[in-house]
N, C-alpha and C positions, 0 to 999 in steps of 0.2 A: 544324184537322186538320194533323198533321205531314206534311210537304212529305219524299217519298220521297227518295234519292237511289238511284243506278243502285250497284249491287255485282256482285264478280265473283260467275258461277252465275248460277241462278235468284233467289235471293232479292233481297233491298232493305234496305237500310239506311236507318231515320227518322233524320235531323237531329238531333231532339232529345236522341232516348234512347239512340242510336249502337247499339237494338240488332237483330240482322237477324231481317226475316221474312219470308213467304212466301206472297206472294196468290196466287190461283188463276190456276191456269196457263190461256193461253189458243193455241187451234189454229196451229201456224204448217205450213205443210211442209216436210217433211225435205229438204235439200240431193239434189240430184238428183234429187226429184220430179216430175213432170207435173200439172199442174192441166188436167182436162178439164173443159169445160162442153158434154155432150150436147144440143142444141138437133134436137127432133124438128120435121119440116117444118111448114110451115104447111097449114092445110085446103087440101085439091086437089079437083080439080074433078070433079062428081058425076056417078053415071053413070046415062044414061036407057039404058035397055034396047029402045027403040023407035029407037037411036040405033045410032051405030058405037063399036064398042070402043076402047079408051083405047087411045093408041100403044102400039105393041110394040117392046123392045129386040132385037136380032138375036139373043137365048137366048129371048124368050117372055114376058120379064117386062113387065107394063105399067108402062108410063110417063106416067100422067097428067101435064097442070100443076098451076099452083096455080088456085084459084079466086079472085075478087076479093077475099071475105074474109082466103085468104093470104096474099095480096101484102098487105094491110095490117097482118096479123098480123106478118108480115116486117121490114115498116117499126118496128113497136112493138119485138119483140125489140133489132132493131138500133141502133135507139135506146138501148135498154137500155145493151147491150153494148160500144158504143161508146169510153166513157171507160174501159173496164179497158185495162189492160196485155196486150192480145192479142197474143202471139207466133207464131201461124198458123193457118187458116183451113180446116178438112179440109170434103169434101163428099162425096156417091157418085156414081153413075153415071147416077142416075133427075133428071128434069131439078127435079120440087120440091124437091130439097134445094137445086141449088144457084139455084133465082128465089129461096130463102129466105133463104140466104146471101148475095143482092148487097146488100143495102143497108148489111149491115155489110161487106162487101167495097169499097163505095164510101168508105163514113166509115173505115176505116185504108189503105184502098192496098196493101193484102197481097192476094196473088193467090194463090186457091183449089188447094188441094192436092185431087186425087182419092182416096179410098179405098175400094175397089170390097167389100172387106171388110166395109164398115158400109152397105152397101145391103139394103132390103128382104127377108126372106122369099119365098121363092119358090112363089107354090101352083099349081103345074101347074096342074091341067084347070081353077082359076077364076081364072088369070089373066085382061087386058082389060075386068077389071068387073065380070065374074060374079060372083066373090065378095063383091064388095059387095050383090048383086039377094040372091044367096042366105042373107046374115047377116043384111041387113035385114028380109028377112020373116021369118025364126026358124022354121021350122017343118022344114027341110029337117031330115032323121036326122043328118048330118053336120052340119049344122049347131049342131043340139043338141050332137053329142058335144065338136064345137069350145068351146062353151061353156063344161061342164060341164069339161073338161081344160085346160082354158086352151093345150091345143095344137092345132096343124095338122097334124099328122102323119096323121090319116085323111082327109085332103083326096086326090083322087087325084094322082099325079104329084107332090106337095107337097115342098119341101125337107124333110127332119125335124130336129126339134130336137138329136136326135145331132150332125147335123151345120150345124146354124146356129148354135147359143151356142160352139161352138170357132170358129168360121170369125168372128166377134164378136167375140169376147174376145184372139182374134188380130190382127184390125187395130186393136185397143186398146192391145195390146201397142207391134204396129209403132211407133204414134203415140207412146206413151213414150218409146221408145228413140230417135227421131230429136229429140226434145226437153225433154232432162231441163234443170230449171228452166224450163221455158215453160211457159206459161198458153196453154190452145188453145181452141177454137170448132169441134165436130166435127159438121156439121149431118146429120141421119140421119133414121131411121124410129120408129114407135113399136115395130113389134114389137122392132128391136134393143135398143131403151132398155130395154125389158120382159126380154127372154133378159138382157142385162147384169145390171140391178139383180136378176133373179131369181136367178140363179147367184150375185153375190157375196155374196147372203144366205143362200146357203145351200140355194135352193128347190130340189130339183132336181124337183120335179114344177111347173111351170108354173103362176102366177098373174095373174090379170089385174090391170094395175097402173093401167088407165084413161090412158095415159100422153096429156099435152092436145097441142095444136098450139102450136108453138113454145114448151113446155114445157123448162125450163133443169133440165137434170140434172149435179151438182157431183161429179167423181170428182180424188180424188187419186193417182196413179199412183207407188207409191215400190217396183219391185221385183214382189215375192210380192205385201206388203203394199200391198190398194186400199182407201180411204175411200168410203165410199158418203158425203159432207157435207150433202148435200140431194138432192132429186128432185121432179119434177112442178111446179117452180114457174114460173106462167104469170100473177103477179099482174102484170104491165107487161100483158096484156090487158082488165084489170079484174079488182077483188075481190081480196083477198089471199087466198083461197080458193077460189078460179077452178078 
């Protein structure tokens, strides 16, 4: 086979034939980009209802940990992650983003950015765990309608999707602008992964995206223009279809 040589542009010049042509292009990103890698927490810690409710942040929101399973999920990711070229480390405000975030925070030495932006969903009256009692038996009316809409908006009290995919899509923003040509690590939630990937495809009615624990979500940030590259990949936990 003739041996390419490099030409000005796209194309390639062969050696032999000296004449130009033009293989298929392949992704790069655009100069002043952001390379985001959403990393949804790892499993947090389950809630007995014969128990005490998950810590409360000083607004209502529960904050569980992670459970054993996450911290090792945590470990695998960061694993992962570790040899890119990570130029900074975002987290939220709820403590499983950032137990999920130390291990890769130990293997680079970059110390965690807060962005209070990419924190959970807020569902009033089932915060503390409720909400977990009430989705896992299925049978609540709300519950159902949760399902059936892939939103929370009939939750009482509930943040509404009006106002959580902006309030999302905004500290996404933030994180562009503070690092065009950086490659980031922004460790979050599933529902934010979900409001994000669902908005920039267009969903504006809400779908469930199944998003996994410590699931690697690939967004390029250039502007207007966002790359959805990949989503939900959680094969460093097992199975390349995990």
């Amino acid at each position: 086979m003739a041996r390419e040589l490099e030409a000005e542009g796209v194309g390639a010049v062969t050696e032999q034939t000296g004449k130009k042509t033009y293989p298929q292009l392949q992704y790069v990103a655009p100069p002043g980009s952001t390379e985001i890698l959403l990393v949804r927490h790892g499993s947090s810690m389950a809630f007995d209802p014969d128990g005490p409710s998950f810590p409360l942040m000083p607004d209502g929101q529960g904050d569980p940990p992670l459970a054993p399973e996450g911290h090792e999920q945590a470990e695998l990711v960061g694993a992962r992650l570790a040899s890119e070229p990570i130029t900074a480390i975002y987290v939220t405000t709820l403590q499983r983003t950032v137990q999920t975030a130390a291990p890769l925070v130990e293997a680079t030495g970059l110390s965690p950015i807060v962005e209070p932006g990419l924190r959970e969903i807020f569902l009033g009256e089932w915060e503390g765990g409720r909400g977990r009692q009430i989705m896992g038996e299925g049978t609540h009316p709300i519950a159902l309608e949760v399902m059936r809409t892939g939103s929370w908006d009939s939750v009482p009290g509930a943040e509404t999707q009006a106002e959580f995919r902006p309030r999302c899509l905004e500290a996404l923003a933030r994180i562009h602008a503070d690092n065009p040509d950086g490659k980031v690590v922004a460790f979050s939630h599933g529902g934010v992964i979900g409001a994000v990937v669902n908005e920039l495809l267009g969903l504006r009615e809400s779908r469930w995206l199944g998003v996994g624990n410590t699931s690697i979500t690939h967004l390029v940030y250039d502007g207007d223009n966002i790359a959805v590259r990949s989503m939900n990949d959680s094969s460093h936990i097992g199975g390349l279809f995990s």
